[in-house]
N, CA and C of each residue as an Amber inpcrd file, in Angstrom:
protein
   348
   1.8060000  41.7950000  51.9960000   1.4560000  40.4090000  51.8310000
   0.3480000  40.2930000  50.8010000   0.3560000  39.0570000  49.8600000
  -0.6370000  39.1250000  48.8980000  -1.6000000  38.1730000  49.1860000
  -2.9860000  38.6030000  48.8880000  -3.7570000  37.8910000  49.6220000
  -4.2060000  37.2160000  48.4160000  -4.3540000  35.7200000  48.4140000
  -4.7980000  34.7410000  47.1920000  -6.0160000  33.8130000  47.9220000
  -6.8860000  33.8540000  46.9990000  -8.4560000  32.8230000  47.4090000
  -8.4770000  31.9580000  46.3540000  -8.9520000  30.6880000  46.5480000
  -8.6550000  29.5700000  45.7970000 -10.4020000  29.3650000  45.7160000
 -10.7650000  29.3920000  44.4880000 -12.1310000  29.0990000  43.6490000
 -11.7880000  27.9780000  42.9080000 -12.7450000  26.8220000  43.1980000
 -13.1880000  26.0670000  42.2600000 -14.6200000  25.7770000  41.4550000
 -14.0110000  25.9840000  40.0120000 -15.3470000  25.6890000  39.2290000
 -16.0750000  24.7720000  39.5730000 -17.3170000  24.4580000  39.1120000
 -18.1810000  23.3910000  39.5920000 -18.1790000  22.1570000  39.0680000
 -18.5240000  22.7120000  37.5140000 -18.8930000  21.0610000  36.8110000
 -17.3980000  20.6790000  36.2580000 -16.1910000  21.3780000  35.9790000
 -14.6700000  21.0850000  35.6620000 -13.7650000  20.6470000  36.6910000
 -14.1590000  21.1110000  38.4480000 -13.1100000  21.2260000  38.7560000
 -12.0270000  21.9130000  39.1180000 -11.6720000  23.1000000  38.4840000
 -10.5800000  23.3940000  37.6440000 -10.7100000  23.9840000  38.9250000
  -9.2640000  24.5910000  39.2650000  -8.8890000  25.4880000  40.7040000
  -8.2380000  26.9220000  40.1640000  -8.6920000  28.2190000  40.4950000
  -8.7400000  29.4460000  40.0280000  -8.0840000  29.7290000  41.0270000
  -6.7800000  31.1400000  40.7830000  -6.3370000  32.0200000  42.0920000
  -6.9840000  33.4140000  41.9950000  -7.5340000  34.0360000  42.7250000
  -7.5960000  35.1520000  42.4710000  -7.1000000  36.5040000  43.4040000
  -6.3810000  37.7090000  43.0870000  -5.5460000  38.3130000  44.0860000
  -6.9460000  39.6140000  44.5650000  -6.5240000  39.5900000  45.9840000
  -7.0780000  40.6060000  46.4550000  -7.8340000  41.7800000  45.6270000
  -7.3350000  42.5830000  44.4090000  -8.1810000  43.1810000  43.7920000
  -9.2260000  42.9230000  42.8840000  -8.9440000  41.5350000  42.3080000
 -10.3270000  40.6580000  41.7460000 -11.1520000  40.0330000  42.9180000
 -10.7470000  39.6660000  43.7420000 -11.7710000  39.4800000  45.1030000
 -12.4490000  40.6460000  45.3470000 -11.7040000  41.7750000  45.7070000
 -12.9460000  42.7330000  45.8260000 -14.0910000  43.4930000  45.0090000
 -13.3480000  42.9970000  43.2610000 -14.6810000  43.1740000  42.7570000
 -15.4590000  42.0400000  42.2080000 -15.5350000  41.0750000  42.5950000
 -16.4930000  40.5780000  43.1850000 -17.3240000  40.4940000  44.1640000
 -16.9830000  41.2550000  45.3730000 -17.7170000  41.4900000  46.2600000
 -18.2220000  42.4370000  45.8480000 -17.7700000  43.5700000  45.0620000
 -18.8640000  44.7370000  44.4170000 -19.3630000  44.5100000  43.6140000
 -19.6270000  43.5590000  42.6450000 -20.7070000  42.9590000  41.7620000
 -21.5020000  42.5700000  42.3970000 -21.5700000  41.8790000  43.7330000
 -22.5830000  40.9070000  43.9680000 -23.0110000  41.7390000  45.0240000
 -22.5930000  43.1800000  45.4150000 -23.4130000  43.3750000  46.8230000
 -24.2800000  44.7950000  45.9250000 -23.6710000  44.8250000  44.3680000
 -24.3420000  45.6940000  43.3810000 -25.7210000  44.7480000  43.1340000
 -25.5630000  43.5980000  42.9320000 -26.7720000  42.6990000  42.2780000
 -27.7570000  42.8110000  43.4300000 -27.3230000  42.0930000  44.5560000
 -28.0110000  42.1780000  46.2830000 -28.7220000  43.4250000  46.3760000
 -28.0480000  44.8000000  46.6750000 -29.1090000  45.9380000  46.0180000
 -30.1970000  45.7860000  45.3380000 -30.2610000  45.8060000  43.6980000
 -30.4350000  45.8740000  42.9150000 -32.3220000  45.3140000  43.1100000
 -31.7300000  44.0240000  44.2600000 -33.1020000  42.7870000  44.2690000
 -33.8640000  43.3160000  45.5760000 -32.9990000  43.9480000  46.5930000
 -32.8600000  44.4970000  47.8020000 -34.2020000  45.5850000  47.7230000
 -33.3710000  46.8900000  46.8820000 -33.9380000  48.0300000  46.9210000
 -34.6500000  48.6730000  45.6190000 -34.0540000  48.2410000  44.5930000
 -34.8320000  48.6190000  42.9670000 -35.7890000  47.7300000  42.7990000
 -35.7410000  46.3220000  43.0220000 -36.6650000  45.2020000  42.1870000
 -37.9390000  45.7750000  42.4060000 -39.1030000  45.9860000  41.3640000
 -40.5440000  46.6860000  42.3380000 -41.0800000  47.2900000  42.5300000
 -39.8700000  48.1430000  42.1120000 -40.3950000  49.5190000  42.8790000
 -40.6950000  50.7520000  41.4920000 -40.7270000  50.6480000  40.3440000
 -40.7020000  50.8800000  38.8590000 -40.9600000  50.2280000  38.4690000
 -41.7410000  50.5790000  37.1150000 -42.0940000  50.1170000  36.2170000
 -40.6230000  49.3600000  35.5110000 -39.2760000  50.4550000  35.5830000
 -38.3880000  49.9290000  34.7620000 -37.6950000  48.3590000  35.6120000
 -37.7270000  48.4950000  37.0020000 -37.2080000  47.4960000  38.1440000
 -38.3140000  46.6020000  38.1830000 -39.8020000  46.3680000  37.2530000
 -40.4400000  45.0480000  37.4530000 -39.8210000  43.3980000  36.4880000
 -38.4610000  44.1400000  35.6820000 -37.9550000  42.9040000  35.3320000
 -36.4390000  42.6650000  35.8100000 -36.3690000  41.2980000  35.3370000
 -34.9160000  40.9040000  35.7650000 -34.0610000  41.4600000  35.7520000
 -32.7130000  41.7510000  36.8010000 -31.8960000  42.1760000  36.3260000
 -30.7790000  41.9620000  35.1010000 -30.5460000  43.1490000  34.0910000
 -29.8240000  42.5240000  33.2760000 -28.7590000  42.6520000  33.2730000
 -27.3080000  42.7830000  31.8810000 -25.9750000  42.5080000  32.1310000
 -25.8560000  44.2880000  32.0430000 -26.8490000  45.0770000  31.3240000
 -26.7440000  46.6310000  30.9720000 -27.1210000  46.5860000  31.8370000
 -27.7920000  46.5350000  33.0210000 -28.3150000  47.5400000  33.8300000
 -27.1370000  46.8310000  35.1910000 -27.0390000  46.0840000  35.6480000
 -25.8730000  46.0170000  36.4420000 -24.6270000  46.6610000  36.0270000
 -24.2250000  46.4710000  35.0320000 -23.0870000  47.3530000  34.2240000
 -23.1890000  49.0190000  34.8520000 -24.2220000  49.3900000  34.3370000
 -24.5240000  50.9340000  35.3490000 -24.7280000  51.2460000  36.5940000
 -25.0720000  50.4590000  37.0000000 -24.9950000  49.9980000  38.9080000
 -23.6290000  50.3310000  38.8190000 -22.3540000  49.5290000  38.8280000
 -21.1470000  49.0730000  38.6680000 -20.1510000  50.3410000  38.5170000
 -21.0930000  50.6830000  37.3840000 -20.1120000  51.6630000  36.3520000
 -18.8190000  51.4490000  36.0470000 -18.9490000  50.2740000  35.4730000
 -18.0160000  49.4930000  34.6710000 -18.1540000  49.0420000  33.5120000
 -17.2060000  48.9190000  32.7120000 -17.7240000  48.0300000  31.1750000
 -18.3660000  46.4790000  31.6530000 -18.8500000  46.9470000  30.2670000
 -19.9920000  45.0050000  30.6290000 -19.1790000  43.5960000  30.1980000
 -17.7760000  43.9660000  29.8310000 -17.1170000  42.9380000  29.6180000
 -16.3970000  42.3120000  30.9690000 -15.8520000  43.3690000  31.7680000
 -15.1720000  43.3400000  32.8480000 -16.9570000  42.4210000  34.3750000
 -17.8940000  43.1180000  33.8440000 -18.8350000  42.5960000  34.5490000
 -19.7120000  41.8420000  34.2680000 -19.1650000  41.1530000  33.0660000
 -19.5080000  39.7240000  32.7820000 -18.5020000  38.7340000  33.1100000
 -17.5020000  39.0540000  33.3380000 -16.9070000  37.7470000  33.7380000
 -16.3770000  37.3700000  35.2090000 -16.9760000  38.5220000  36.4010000
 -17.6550000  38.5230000  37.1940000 -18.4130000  37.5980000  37.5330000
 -19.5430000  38.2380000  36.8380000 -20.9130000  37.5700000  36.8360000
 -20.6920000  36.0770000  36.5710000 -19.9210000  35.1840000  35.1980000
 -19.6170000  33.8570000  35.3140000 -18.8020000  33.1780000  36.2320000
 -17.8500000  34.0960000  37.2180000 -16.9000000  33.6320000  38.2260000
 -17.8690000  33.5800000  39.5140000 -19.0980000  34.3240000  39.5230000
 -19.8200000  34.2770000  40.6840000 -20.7940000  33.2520000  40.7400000
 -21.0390000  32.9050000  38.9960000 -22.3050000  31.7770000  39.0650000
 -21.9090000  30.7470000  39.0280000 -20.4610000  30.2680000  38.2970000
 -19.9070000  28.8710000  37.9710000 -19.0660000  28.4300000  38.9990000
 -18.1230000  29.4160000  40.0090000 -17.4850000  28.9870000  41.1900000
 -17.5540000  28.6960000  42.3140000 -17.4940000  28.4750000  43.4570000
 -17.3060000  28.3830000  44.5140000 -16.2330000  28.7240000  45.6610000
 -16.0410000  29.3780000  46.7740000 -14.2100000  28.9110000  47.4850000
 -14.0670000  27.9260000  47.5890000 -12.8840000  27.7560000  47.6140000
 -12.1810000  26.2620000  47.8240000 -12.2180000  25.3380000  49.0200000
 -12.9140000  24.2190000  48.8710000 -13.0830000  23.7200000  50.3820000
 -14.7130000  24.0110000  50.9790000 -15.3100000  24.8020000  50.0310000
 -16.7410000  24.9680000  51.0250000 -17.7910000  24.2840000  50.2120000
 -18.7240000  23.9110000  50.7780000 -19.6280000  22.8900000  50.1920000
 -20.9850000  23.2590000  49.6840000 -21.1120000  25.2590000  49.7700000
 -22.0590000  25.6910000  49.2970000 -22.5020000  25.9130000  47.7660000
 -23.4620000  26.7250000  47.3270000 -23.5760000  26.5340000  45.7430000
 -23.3460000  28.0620000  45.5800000 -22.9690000  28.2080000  44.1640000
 -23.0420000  29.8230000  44.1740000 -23.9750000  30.5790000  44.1740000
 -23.5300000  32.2430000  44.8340000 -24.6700000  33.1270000  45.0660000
 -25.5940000  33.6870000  44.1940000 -24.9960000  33.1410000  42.7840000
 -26.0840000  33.9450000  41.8090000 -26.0760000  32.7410000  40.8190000
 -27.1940000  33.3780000  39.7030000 -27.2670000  32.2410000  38.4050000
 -28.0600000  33.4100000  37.5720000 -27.3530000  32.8930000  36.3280000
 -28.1380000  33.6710000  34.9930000 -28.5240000  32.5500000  33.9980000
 -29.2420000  33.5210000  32.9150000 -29.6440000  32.6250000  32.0560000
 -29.2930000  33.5840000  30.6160000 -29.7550000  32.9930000  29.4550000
 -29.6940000  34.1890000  28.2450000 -31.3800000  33.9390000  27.6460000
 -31.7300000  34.5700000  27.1610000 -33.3650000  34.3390000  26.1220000
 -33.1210000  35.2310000  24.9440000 -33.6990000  34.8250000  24.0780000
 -33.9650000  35.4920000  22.8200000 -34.7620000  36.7480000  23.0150000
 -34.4870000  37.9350000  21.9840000 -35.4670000  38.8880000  22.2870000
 -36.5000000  38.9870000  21.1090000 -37.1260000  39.1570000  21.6650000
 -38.7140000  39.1670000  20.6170000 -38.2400000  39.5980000  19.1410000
 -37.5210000  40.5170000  18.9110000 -37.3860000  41.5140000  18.0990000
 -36.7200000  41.0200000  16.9310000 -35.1130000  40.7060000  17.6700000
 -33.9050000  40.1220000  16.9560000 -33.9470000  38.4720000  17.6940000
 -33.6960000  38.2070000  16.8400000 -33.6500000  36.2440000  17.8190000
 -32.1410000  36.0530000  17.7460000 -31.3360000  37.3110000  17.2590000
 -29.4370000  36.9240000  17.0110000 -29.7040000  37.8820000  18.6640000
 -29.9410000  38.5700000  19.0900000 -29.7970000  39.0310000  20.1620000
 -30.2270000  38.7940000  21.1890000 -29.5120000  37.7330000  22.4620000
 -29.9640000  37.2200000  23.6440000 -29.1000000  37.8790000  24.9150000
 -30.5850000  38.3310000  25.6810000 -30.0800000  38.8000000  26.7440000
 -29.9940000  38.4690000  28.0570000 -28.8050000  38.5710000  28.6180000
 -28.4270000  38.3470000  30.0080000 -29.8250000  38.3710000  30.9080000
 -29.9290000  37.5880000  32.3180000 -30.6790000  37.8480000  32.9650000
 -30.1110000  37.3060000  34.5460000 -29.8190000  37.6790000  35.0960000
 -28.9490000  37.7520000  36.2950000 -30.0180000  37.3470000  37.8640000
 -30.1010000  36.5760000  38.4470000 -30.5270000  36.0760000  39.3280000
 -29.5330000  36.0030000  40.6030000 -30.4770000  36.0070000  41.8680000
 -29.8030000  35.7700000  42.9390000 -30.5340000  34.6520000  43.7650000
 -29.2820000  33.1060000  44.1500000 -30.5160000  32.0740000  44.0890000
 -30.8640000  32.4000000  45.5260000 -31.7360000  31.4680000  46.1570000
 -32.5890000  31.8690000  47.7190000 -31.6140000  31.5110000  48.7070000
 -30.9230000  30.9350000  48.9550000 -30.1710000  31.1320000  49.8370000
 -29.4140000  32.2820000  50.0440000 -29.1140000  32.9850000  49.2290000
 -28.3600000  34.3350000  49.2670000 -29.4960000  35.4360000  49.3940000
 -30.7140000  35.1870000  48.7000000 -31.2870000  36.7700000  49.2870000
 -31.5410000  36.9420000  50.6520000 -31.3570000  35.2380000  51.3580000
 -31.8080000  35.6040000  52.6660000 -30.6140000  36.5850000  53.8100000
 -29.8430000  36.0890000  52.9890000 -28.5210000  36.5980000  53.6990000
 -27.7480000  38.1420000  53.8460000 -28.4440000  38.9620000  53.6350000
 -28.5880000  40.8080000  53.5560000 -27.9870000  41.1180000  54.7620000
């Protein structure tokens, strides 16, 4: 039997299917990020900043293309029918260096860190 979850975007609308093996990696992106804030944030010098799209990528150990669009299905969607907001949010910033190069910064909003 194939198991299908119905996501809707937020500000479109739009209604997404996704099959059992894209459901579960999404649950391993986001229980990679949950970690990440869990048990790394803090605790290093390298873990006193945000998480980014490279360093979840290595969490993952996946390409950063495949775990970026993840990452936008986890921040822009919702399931279908539920009235909560999504579990994460990012942003991009310029880097000091190059201003053509802006990097990911991956957040988990407060309702979800409480939820471990």
């Amino acid at each position: 039997m194939i198991i299908i979850e119905k996501r809707i975007w937020i500000r479109s609308g739009i209604v997404e299917e996704l099959d059992k093996r894209q459901l579960k990696f999404l649950d391993f992106v986001l229980d990679k990020i949950k970690y990440y804030y869990r048990e790394l944030y803090g605790t290093r010098d390298c873990y006193h900043h945000p998480l980014t799209l490279t360093r979840l990528s290595k969490l993952c150990n996946r390409n950063t293309t495949s775990v970026i669009s993840a990452v936008r299905i986890l921040a822009n969607s919702i399931p279908y029918g539920s009235g909560t907001e999504p579990p994460i949010s990012y942003d991009r910033i310029k880097s000091l260096r190059n201003n053509t190069h802006r990097a990911y910064r991956i957040f988990l909003r407060k309702n979800s860190e409480q939820k471990y």
